[in-house]
N, C-alpha and C positions, 0 to 999 in steps of 0.2 A: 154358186161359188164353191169351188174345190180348194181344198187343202189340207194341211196335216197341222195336228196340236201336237208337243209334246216336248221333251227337254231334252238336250244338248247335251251328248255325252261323251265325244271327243271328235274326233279324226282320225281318220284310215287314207289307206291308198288302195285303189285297185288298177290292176293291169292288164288288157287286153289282150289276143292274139299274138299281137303284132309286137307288144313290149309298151306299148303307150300308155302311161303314167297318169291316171283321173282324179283327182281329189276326190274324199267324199265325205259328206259328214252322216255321225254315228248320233241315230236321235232315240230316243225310249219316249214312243207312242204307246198310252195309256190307255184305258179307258174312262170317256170325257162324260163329265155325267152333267145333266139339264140341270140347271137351279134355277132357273127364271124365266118366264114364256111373256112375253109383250106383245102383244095384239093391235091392231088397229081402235079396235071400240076401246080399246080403257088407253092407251097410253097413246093413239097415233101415230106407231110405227107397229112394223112386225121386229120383233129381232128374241133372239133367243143367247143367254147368259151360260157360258158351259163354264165346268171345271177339273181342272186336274191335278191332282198329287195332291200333299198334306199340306199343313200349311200351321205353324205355331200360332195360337191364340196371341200372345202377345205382340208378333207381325203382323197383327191385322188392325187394321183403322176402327171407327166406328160404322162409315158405310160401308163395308165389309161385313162386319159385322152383323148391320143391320139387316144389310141385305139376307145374307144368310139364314137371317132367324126364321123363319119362315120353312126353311127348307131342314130338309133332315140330316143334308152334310153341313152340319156347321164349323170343318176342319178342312174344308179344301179351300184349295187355291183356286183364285179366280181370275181367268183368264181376259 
């Protein structure tokens, strides 16, 4: 699977040769860091938990939280 993580930071225009007008949007791709690796033997899937940017202690839930505890970023956001 291909694709890009990261946040939304407005809108531009770009213009071609010829004058033809492209929307585009303007994103601030991070660096996404591992907080969670799920395996077949222990959980029965493969899948991996990333994260990006900060994230205030008080906007985070408990499974957030919990999740987190474990790992050394306990301030990002989780994607």
């Amino acid at each position: 699977m291909k694709g890009i993580i990261g946040k939304k930071i407005g809108m531009t225009s770009i213009f071609d040769p010829t004058g033809k007008q492209t929307a585009c949007t303007i994103i601030e791709a991070g660096p996404c860091v591992v907080t969670q690796v799920k395996t077949k033997e222990t959980d029965g899937y493969s899948a991996l938990q990333l994260s990006f940017g900060d994230k205030n202690d008080k906007h985070s839930n408990k499974a957030e939280k919990k999740s987190l505890r474990k790992s050394i970023y306990s301030s990002e956001e989780i994607l």
